[in-house]
C-alpha positions in Angstrom: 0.0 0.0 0.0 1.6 3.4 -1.2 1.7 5.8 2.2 1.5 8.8 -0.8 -1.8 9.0 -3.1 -2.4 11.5 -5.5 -5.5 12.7 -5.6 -5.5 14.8 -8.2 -6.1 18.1 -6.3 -9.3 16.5 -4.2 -9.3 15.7 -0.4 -9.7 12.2 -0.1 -12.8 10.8 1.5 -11.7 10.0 4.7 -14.9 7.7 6.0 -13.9 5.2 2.6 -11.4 3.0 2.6 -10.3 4.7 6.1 -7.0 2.2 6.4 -5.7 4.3 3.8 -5.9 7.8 6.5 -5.0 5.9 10.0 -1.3 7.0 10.5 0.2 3.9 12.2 -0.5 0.3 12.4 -3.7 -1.0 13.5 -1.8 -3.2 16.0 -0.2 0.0 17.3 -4.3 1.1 18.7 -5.7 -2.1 19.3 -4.9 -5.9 20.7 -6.9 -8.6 21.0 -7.2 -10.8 23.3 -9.3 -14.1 24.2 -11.0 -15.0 27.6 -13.6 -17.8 27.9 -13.2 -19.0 24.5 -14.1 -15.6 23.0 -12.1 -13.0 21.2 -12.0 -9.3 22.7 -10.8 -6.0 20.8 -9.2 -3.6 23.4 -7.4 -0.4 23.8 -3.2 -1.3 23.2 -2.2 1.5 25.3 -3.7 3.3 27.9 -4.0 6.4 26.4 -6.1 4.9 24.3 -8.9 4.0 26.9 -11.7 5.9 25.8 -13.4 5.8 22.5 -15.7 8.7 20.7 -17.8 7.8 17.9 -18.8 11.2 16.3 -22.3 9.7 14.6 -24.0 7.0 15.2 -23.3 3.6 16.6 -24.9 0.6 15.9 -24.1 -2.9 17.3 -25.4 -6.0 16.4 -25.4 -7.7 19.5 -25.6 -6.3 22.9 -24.0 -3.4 24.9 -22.9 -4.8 28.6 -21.5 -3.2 31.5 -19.0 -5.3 34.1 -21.7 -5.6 37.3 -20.6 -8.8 39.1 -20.5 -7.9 42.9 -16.5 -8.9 43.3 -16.2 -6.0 41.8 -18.4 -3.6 44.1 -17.6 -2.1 47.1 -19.7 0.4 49.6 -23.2 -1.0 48.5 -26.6 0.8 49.7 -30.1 1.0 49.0 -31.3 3.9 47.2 -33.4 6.2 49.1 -36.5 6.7 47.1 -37.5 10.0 48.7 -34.1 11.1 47.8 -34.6 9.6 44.3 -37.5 10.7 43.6 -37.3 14.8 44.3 -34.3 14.4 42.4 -35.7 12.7 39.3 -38.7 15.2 39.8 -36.1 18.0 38.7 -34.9 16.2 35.4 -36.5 17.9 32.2 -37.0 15.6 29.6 -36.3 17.7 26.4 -36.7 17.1 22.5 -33.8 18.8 20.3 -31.7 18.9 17.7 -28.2 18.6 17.6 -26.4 21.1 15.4 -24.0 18.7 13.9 -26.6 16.3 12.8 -27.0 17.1 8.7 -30.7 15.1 9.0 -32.0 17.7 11.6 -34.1 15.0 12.6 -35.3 15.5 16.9 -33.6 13.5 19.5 -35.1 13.3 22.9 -32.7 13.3 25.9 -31.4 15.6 29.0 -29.4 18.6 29.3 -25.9 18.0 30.5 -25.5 21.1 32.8 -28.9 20.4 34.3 -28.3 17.3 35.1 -25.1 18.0 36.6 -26.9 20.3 39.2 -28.7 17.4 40.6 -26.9 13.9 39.1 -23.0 15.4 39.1 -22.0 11.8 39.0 -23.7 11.0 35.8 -22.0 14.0 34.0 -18.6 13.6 32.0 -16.3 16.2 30.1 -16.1 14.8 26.6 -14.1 15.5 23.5 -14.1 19.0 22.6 -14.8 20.1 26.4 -18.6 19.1 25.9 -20.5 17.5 28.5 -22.2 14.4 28.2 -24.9 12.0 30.8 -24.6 8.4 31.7 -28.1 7.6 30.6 -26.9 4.2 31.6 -26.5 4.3 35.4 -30.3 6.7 35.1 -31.9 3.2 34.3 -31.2 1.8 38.4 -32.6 5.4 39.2 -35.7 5.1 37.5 -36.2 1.0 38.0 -35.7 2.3 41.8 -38.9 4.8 41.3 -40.8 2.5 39.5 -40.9 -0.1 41.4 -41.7 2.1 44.4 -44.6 3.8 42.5 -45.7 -0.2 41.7 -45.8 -0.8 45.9 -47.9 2.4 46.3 -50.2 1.5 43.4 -51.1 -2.1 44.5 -51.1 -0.5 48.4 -54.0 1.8 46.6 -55.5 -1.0 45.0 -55.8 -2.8 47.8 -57.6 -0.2 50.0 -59.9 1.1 47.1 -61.0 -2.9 47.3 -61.5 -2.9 50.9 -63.5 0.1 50.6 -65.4 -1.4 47.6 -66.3 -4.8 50.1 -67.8 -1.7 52.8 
């Protein structure tokens, strides 16, 4: 593979063929390695930890987070009263993003107002923007849920007993 290509005056497309624009080898970002029988893609050097995907991502199987409880330390209930005057101050929002050429709406948060009541849940990503962890809302609002669930079937119950009256 020639390292020069003439182009003839153009800029190359740089999302075709994209081996021919990575400076380096391949093997110089990435390493694989196998555990349980199955083959893993990871980072080759720390500094290269953290990925950003600057459109969309599919995957065609599943997205999983390490959760096993070795792993853990410092584990407590959630306090739902707690939870839920917090989640009470989250503003769902439809946008669009200005880098998005389909305009289409998205539906999501607000970084910085989520910071003011999840700080934990907020990161500084590429280009100093902030971005949520709409992963670790979900034990938030599973948390909620089920407690509505327990005051709905406590609600059930009574209307019942007041329907036998």
């Amino acid at each position: 593979m020639s390292v020069n290509a003439n182009y003839n005056g153009r800029q190359p497309n740089n999302t075709a063929y994209i081996k021919n624009f990575v400076t380096g080898v391949v093997s110089d970002l990435w390493k694989t390695i196998t555990f349980d029988s199955k083959g893993y893609l990871a980072p080759a050097a720390p500094m290269y930890s953290n990925v950003y995907i600057p459109g969309d991502l599919f995957v065609g199987g599943t997205i999983t987070n390490p959760s096993d409880l070795k792993l853990k330390s410092h584990i407590h209930h959630l306090d739902d009263h707690l939870i839920r005057s917090q989640l009470d101050r989250l503003v769902p929002r439809r946008f669009k993003f200005h880098t998005d050429d389909r305009q289409v709406d998205h539906y999501g948060l607000i970084a910085q107002e989520v910071e003011l009541v999840f700080p934990e849940l907020v990161q500084l990503g590429p280009h100093q923007t902030k971005a949520v962890n709409y992963l670790e809302l979900i034990p938030l609002l599973l948390s909620r849920m089920q407690h509505m669930q327990s005051e709905i079937d406590t609600l059930r119950t009574e209307l019942e007993q007041l329907k036998v009256k």
